[in-house]
BAFI-3210 file (N, C-alpha, C; in Angstrom, 3 decimals, decimal comma, padded with zeros to 6 digits):
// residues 279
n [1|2|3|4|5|6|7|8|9|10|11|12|13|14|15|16|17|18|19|20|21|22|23|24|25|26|27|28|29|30|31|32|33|34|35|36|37|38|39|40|41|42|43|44|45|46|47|48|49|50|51|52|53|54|55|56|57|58|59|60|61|62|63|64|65|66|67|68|69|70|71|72|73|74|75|76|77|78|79|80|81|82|83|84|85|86|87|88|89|90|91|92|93|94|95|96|97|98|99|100|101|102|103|104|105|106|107|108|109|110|111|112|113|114|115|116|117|118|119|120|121|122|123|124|125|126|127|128|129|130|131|132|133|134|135|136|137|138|139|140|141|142|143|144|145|146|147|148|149|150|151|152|153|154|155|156|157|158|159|160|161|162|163|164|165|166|167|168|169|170|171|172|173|174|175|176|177|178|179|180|181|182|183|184|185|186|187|188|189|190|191|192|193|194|195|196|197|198|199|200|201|202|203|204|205|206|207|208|209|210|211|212|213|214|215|216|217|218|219|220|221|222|223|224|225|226|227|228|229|230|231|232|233|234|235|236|237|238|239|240|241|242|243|244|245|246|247|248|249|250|251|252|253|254|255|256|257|258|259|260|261|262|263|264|265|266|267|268|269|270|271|272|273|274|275|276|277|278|279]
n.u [001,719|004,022|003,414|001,546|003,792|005,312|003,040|003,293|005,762|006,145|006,013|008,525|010,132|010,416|010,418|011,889|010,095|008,934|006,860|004,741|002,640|002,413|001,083|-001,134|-001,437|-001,173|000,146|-001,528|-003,865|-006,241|-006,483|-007,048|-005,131|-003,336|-005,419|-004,540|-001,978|-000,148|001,427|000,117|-003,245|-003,905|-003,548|-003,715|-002,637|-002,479|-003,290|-001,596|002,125|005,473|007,413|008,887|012,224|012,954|013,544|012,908|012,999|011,474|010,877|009,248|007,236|005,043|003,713|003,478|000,314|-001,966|-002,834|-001,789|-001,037|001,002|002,593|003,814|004,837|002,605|002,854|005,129|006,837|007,354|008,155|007,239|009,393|009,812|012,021|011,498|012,394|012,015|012,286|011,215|010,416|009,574|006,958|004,742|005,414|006,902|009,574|009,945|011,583|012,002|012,394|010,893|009,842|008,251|007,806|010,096|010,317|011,273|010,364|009,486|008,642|005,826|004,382|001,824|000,527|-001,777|-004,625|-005,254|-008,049|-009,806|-011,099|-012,960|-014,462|-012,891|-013,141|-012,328|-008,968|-006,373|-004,589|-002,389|-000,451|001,846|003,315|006,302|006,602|009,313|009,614|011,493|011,593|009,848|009,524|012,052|011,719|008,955|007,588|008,605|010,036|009,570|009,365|011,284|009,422|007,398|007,351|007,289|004,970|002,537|001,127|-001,493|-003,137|-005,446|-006,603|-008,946|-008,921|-010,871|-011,557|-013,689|-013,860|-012,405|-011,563|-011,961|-011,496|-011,662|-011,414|-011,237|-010,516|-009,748|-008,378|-005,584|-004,015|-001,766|-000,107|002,339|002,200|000,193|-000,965|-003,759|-004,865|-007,576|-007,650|-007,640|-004,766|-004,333|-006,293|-008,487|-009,559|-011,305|-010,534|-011,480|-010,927|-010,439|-009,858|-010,002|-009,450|-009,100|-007,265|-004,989|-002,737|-003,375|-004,818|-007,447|-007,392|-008,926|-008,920|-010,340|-009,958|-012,245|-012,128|-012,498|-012,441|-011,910|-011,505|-013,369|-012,567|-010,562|-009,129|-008,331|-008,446|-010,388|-008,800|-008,895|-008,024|-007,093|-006,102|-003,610|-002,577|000,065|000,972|004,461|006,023|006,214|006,882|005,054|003,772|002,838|000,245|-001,133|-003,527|-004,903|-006,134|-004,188|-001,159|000,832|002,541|002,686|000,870|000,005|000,364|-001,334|-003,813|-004,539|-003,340|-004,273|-004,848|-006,046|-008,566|-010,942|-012,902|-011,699|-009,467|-006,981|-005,180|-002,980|-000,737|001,237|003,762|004,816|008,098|009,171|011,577|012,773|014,838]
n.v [007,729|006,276|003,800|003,101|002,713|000,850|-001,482|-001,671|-002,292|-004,716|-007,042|-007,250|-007,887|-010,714|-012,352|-015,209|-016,732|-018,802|-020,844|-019,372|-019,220|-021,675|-024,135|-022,513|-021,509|-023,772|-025,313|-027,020|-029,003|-027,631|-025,342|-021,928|-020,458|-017,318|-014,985|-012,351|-010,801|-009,216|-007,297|-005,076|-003,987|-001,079|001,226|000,470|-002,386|-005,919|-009,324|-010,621|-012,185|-011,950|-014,284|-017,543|-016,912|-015,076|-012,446|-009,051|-006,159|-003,219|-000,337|002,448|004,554|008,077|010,491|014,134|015,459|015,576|017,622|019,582|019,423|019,429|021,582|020,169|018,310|016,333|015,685|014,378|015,711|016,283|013,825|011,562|009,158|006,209|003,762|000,179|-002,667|-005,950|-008,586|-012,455|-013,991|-015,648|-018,719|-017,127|-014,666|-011,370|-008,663|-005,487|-002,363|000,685|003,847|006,795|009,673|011,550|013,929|013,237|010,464|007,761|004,174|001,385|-001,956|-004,635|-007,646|-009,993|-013,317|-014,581|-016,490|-018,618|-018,830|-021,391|-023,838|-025,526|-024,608|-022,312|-019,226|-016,883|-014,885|-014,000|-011,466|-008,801|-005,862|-003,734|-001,037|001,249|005,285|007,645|010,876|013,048|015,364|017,329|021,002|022,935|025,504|026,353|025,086|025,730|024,490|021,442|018,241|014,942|012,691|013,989|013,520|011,219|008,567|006,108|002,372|000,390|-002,461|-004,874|-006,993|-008,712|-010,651|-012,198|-014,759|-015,083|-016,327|-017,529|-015,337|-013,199|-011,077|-009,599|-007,200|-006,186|-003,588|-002,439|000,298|001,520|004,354|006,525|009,915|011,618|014,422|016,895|018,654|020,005|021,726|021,005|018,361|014,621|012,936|010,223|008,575|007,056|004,563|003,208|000,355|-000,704|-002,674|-004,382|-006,990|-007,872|-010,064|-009,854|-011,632|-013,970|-012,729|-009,896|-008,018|-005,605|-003,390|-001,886|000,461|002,199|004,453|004,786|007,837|007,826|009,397|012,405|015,645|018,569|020,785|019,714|019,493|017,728|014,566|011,403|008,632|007,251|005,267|003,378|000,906|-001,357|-004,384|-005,838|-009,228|-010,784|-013,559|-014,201|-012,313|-009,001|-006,392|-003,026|-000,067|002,710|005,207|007,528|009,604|010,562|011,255|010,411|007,494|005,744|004,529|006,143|008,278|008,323|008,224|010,435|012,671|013,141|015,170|015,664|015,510|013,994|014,626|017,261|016,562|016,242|014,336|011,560|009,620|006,650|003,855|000,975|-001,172|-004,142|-006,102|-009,732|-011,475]
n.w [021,545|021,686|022,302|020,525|018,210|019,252|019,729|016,461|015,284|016,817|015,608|014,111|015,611|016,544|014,611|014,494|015,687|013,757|014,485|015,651|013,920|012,391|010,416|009,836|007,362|005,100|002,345|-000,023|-001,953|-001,452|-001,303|-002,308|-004,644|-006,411|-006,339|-005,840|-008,243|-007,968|-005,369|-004,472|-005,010|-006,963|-004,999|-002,377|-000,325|-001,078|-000,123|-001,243|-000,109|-000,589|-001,482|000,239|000,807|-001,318|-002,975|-003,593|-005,726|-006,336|-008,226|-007,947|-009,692|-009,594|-011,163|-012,179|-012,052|-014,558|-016,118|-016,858|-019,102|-022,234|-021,540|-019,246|-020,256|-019,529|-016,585|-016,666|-016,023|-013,115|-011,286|-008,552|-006,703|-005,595|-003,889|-002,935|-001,077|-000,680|001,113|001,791|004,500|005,487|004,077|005,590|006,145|005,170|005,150|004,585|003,206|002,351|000,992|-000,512|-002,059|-001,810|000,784|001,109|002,728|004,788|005,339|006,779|006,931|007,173|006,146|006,968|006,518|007,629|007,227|005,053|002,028|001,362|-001,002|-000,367|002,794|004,581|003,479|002,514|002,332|004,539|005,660|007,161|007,765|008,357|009,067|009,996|009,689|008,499|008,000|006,502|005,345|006,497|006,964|009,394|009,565|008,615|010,314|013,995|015,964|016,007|016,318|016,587|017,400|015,614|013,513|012,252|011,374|011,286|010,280|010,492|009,281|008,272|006,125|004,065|001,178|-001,351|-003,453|-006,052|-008,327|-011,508|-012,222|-010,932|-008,216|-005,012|-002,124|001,269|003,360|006,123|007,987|010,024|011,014|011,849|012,465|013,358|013,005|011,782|009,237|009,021|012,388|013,442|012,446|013,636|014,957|014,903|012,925|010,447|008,484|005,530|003,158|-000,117|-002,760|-006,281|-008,825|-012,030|-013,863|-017,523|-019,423|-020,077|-019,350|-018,999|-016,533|-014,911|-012,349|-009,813|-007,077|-003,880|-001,656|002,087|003,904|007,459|009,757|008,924|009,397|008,836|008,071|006,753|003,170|002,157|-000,277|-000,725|-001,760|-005,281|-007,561|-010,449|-012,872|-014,910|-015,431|-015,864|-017,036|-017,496|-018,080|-015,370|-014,051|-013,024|-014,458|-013,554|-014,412|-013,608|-012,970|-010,395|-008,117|-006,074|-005,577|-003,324|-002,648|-000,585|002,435|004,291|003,459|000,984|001,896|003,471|001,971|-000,817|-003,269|-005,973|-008,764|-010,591|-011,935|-012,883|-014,495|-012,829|-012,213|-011,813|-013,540|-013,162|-013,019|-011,964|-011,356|-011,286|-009,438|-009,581|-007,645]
ca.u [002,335|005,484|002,911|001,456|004,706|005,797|002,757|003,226|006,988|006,953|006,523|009,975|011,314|010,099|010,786|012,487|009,346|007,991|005,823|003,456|001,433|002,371|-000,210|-002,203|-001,360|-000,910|-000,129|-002,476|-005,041|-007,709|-005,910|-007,197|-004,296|-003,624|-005,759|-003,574|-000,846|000,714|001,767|-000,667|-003,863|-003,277|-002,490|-003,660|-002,014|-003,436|-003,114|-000,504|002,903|006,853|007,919|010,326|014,023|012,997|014,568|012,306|013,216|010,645|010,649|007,435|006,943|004,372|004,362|002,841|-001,120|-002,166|-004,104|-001,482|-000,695|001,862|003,625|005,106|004,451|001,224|002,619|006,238|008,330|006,465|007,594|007,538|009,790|009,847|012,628|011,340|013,247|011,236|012,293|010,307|011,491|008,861|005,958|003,756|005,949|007,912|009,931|010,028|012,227|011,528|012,049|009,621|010,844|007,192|008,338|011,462|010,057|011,923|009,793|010,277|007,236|005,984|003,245|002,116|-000,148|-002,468|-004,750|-005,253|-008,659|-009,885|-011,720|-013,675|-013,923|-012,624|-013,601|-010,998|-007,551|-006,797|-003,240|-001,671|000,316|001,886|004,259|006,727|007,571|009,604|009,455|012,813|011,489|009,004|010,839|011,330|011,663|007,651|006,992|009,408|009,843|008,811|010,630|011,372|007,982|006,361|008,097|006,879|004,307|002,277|-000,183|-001,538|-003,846|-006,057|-007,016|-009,393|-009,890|-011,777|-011,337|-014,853|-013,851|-010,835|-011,475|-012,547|-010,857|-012,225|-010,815|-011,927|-008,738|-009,671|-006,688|-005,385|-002,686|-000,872|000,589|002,688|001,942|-000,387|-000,935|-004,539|-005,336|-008,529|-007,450|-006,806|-003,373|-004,818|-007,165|-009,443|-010,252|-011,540|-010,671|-012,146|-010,092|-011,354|-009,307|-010,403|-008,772|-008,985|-006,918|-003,336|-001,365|-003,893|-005,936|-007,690|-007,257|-009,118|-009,345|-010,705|-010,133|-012,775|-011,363|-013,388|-012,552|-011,571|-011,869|-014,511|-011,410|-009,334|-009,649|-007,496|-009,699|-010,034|-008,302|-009,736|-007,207|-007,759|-004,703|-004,292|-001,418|000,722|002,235|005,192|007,444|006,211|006,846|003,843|004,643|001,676|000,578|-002,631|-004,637|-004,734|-006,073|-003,527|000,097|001,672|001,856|002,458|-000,521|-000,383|000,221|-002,148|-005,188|-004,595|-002,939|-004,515|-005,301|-006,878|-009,704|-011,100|-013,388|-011,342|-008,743|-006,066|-004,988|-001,708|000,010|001,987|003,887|005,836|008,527|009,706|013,064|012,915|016,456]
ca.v [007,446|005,393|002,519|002,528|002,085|-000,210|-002,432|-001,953|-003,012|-005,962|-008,143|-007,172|-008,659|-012,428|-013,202|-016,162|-017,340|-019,860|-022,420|-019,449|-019,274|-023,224|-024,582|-021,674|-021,458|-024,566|-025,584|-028,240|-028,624|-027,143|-023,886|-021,155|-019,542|-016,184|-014,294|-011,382|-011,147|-008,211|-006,998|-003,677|-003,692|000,022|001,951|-000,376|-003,406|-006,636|-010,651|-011,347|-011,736|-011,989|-016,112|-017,418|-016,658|-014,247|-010,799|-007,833|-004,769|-002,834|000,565|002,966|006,328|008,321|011,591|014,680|015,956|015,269|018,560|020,928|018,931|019,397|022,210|019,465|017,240|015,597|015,026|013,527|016,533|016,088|012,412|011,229|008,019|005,201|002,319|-001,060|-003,752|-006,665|-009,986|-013,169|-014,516|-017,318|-018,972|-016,119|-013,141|-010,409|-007,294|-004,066|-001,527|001,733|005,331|007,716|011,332|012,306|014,328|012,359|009,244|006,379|003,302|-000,006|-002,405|-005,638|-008,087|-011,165|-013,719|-015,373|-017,419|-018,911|-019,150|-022,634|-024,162|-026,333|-024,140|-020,858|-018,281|-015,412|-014,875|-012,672|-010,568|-008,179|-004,609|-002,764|000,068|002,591|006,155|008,918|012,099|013,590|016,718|018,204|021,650|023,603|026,748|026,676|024,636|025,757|023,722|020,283|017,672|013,854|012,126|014,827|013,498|009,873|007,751|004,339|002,325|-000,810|-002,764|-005,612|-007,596|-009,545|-011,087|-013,407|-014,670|-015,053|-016,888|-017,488|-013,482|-011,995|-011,249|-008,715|-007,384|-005,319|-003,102|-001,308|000,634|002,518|005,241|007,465|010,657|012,539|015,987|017,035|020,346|021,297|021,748|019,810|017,012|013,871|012,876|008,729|008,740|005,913|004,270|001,480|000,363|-001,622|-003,367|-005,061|-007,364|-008,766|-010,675|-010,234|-012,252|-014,801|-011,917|-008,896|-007,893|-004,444|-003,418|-000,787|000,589|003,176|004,275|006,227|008,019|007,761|010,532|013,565|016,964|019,092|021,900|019,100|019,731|016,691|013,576|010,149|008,371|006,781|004,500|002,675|000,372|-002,723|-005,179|-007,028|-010,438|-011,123|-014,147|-014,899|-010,760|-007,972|-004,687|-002,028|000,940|003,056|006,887|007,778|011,293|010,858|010,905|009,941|006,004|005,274|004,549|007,340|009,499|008,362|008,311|011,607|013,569|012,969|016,388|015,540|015,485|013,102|015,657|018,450|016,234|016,524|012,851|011,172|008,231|005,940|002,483|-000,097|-002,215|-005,064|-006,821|-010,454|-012,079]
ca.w [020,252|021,632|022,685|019,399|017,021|019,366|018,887|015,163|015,243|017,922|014,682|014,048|016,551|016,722|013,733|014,533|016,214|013,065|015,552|016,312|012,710|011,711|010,145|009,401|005,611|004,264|000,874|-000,188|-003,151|-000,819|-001,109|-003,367|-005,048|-007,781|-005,190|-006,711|-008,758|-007,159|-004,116|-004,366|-006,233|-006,590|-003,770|-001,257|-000,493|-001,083|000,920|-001,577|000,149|-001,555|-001,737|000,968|000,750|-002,232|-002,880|-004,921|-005,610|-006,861|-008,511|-008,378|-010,567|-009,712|-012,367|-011,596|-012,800|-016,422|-016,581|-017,631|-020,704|-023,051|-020,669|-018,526|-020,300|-019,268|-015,256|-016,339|-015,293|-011,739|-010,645|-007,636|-007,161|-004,541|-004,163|-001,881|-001,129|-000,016|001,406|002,069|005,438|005,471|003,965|006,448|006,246|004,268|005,093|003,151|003,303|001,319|000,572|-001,245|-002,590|-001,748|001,947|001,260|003,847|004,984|005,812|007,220|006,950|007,033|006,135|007,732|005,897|008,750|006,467|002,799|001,783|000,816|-002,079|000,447|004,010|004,829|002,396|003,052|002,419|005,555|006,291|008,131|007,246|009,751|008,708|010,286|008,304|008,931|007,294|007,042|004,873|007,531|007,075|010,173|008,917|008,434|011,162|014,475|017,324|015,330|017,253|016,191|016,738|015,006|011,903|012,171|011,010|011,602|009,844|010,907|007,957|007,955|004,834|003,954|000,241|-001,735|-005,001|-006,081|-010,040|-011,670|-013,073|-010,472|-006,704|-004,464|-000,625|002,051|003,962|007,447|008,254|011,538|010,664|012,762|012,438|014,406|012,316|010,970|008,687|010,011|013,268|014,093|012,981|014,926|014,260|014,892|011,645|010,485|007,011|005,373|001,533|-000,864|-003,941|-007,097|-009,687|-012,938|-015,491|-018,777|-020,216|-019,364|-018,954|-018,442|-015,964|-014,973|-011,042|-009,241|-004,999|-003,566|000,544|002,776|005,050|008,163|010,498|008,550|009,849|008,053|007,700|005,914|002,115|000,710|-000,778|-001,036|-003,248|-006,209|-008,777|-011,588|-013,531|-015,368|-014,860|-017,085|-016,454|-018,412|-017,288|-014,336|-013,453|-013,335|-014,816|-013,183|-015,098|-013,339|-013,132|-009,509|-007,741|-005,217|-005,703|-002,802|-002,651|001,232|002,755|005,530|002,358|-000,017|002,666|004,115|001,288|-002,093|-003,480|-007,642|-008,647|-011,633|-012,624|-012,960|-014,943|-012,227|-012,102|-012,021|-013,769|-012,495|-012,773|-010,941|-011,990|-010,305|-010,516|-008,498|-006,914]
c.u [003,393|004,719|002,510|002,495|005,173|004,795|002,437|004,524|007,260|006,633|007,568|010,955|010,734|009,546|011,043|011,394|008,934|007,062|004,707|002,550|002,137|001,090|-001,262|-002,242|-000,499|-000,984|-000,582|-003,268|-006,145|-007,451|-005,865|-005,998|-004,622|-004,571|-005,905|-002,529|000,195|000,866|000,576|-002,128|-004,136|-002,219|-002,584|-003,292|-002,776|-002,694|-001,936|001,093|004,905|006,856|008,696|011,362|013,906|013,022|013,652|013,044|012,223|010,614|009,435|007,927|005,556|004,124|002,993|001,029|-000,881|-002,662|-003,357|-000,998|000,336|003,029|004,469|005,007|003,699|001,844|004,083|007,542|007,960|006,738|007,983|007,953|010,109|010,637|012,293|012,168|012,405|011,553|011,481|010,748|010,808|007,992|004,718|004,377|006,998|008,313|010,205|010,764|012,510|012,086|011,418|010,395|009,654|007,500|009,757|011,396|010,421|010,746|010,149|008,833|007,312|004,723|003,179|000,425|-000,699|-003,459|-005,037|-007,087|-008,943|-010,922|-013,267|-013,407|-014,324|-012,737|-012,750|-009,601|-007,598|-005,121|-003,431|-001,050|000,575|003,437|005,073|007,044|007,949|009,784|010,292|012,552|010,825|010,327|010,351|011,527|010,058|007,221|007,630|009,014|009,441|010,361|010,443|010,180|006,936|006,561|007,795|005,466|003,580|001,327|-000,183|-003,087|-004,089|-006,767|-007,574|-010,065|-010,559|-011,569|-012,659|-014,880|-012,717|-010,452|-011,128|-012,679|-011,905|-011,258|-011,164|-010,616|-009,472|-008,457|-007,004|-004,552|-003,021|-000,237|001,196|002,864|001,028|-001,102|-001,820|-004,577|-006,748|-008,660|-006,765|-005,731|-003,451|-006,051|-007,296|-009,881|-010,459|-011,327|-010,650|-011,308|-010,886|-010,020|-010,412|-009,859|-009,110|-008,797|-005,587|-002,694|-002,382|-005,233|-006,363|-008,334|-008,349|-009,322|-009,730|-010,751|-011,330|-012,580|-012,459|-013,686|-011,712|-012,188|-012,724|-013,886|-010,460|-009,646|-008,999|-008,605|-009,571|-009,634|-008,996|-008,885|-007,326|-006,212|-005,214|-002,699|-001,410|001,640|003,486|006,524|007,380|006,857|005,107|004,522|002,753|001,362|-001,456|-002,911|-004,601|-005,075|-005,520|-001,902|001,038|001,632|002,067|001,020|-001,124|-000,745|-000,986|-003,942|-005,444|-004,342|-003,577|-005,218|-005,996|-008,174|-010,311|-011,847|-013,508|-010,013|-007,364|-006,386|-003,591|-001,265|001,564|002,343|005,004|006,477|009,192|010,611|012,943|014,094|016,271]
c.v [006,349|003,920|002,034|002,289|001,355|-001,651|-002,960|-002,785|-004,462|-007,344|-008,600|-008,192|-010,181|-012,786|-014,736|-017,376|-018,343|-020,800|-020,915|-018,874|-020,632|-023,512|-024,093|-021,347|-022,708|-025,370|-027,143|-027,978|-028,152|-025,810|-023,194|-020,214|-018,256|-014,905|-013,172|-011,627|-010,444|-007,737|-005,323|-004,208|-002,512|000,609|001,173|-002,153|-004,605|-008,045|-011,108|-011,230|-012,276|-013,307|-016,264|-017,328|-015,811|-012,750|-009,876|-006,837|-004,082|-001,014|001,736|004,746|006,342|009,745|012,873|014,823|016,100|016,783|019,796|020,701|018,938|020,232|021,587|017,982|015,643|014,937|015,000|014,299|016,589|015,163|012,654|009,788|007,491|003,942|001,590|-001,439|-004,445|-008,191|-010,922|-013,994|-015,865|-017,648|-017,840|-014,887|-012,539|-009,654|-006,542|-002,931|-000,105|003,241|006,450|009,108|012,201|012,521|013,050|011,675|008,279|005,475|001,884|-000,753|-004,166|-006,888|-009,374|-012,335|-014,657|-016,202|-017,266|-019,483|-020,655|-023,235|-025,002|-025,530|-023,122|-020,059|-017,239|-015,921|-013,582|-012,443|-009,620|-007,697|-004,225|-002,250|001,233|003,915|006,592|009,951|013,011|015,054|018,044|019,744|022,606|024,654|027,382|026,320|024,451|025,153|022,137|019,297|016,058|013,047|012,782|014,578|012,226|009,383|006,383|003,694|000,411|-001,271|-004,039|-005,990|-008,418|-009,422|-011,883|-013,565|-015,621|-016,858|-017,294|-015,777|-012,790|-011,975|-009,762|-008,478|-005,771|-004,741|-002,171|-001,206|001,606|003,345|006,596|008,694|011,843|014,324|015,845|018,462|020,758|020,708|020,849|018,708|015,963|013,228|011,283|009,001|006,966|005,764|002,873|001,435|-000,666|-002,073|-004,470|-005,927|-007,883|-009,263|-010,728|-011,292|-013,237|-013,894|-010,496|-008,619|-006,285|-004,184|-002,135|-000,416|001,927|003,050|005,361|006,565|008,421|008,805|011,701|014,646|017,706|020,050|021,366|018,879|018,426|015,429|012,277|010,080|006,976|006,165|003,538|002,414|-001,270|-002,858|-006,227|-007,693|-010,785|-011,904|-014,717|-013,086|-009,910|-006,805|-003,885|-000,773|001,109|004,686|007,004|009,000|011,440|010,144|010,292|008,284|005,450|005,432|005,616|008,351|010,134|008,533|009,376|012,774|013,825|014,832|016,410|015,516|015,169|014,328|017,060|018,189|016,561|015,352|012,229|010,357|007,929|004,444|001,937|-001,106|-003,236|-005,755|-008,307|-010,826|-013,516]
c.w [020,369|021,714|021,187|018,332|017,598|019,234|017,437|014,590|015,842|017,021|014,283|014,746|016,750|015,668|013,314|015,216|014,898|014,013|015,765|014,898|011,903|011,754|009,574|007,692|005,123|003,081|000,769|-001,590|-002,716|-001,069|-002,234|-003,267|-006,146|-007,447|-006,080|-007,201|-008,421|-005,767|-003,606|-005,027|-006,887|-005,939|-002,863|-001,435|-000,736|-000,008|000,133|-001,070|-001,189|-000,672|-000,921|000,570|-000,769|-001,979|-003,930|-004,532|-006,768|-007,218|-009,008|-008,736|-009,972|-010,041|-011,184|-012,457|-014,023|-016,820|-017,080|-018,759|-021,162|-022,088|-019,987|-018,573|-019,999|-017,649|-015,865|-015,723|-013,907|-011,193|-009,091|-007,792|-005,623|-005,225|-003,133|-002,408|-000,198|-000,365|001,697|003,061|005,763|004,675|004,315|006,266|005,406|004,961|004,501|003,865|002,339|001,581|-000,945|-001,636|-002,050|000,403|001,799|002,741|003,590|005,434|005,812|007,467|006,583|006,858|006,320|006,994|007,520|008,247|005,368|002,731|001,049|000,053|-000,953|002,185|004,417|003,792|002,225|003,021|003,446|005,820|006,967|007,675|008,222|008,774|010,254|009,724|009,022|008,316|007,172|006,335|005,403|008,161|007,977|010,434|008,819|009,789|012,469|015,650|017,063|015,943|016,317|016,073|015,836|013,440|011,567|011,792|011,126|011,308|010,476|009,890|007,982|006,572|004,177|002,116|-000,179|-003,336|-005,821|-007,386|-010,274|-012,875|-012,314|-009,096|-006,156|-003,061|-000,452|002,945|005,316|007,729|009,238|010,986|011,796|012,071|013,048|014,234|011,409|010,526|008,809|010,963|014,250|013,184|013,222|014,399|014,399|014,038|011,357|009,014|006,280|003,455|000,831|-001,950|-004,945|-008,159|-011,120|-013,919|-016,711|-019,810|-019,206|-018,625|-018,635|-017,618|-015,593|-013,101|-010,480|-007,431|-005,114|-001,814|000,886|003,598|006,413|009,310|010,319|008,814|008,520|007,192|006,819|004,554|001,250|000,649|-000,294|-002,350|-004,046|-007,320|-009,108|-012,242|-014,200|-014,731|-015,549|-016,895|-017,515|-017,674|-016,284|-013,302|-013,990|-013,667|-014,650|-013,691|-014,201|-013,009|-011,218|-009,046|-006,939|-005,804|-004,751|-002,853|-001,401|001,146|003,270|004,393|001,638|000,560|003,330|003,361|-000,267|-002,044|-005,037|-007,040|-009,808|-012,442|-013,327|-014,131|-014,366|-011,455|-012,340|-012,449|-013,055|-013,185|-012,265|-011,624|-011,303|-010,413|-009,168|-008,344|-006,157]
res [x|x|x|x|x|x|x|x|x|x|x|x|x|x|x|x|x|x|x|x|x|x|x|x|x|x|x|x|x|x|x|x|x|x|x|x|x|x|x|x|x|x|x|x|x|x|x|x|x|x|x|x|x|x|x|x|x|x|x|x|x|x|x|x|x|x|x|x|x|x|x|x|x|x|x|x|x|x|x|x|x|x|x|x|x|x|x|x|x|x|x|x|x|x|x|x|x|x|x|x|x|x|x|x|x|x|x|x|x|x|x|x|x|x|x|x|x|x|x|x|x|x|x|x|x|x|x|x|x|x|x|x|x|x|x|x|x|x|x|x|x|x|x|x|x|x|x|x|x|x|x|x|x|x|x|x|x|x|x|x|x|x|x|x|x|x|x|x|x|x|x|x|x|x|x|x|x|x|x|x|x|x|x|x|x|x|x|x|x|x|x|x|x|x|x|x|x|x|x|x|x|x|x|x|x|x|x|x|x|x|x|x|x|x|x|x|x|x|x|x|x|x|x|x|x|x|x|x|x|x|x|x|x|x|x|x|x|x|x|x|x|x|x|x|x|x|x|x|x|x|x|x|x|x|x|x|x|x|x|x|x|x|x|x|x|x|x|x|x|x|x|x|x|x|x|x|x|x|x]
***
């Protein structure tokens, strides 16, 4: 476990390196932009990163299940709420800095743009995700003897999209994630999944998003799902404001690919949206 968060972190630290991805994304008229307009297309992330020397702060709701209706009011007495903070330290790279209410998890994360698809060329916009969490709610009252790595987290996320039109983007996500607990027994606490993402534009300002992950080596004993969300996304300003359906509530990755518990068909589904403030 220590080998793998340290090769998820050692981006962290050479930072200061710029000379070793020069060149690899350069702005030119060969260079297909608008990709995405957001930083998610859902739950899973997409190739788009935050602008150099720019500051977000981004606020995400995500309410509880629609299915008991009026009682709690269709999910909203249920939220779950996440604050990022995400810098743009170059042209190639961001850092994010987050906490979730869902296991009240800290995370520290970071994404690295390696190339820009081109009108004439290369076909792919391709990044890089790599995350740390930690899980400060893992209570051990249920679970005795639960020591510090057992409370951690680590995802590592490849990205490859394509922006087919000027409608209509697409991207493919294999993801690694880590976890240093996990609530059944057989299974493997290094888990495996791959997820798909769709955009389409509508209109100037609206477009209609959807992903879906499959999780690739889930235990037979493990009853939680994939997740399956559906949203649109509205530009206003030169900001997106995100509004989308979801059968998984958590919105980390580790979360949302291991934990989703809805179920579309049962009408136990969650809303959600994200608001973004830039600096």
């Amino acid at each position: 476990m220590n080998k793998f968060l340290l090769l998820l972190l050692l981006p962290f630290f050479v930072t200061g390196q710029d000379d070793l991805l020069d060149g690899l994304d350069i702005e030119d008229d060969n260079q297909v932009t608008s990709t995405w307009k957001s930083l998610k297309v859902v739950n899973f992330e997409t190739t788009k990163l935050v602008a150099k020397n720019e500051f977000q702060v981004i606020i995400s709701h995500r309410f509880g299940s629609v299915e008991n209706g009026i009682d709690d009011l269709f999910g909203l007495d249920n939220a779950v709420t996440r604050f990022q903070f995400v810098y743009g330290v170059t042209d190639w790279m961001h850092l994010e800095a987050s906490r979730s209410g869902f296991n009240k998890t800290y995370q520290l994360a970071g994404k690295f743009k390696l190339k820009s698809q081109e009108k004439q060329g290369f076909p792919f916009t391709i990044s890089l995700f790599t995350a740390a969490d930690f899980y400060s709610a893992v209570n051990e009252e249920l679970y005795p003897g639960i020591e510090f790595m057992d409370r951690t987290g680590a995802t590592l996320q490849f990205i490859a999209a394509r922006k087919f039109s000027d409608r209509f983007s697409a991207q493919i996500s294999p993801t690694l994630f880590h976890q240093g607990f996990v609530p059944v027994d057989e299974q493997d606490n290094t888990q495996y999944a791959l997820g798909v993402g769709a955009r389409y534009k509508l209109s100037n300002r609206w477009s209609i998003n959807a992903d879906y992950g499959y999780h690739l080596n889930r235990a037979s004993e493990n009853n939680f799902v994939n997740p399956l969300s559906i949203g649109v996304d509205l530009e206003t300003g030169g900001h997106v404001f995100q509004m989308h359906f979801t059968n998984a509530q958590p919105m980390l990755t580790n979360n949302f690919l291991s934990g989703g518990t809805g179920d579309w068909t049962e009408g136990r589904f969650y809303f959600g949206f994200n608001l973004v403030r830039v600096f």
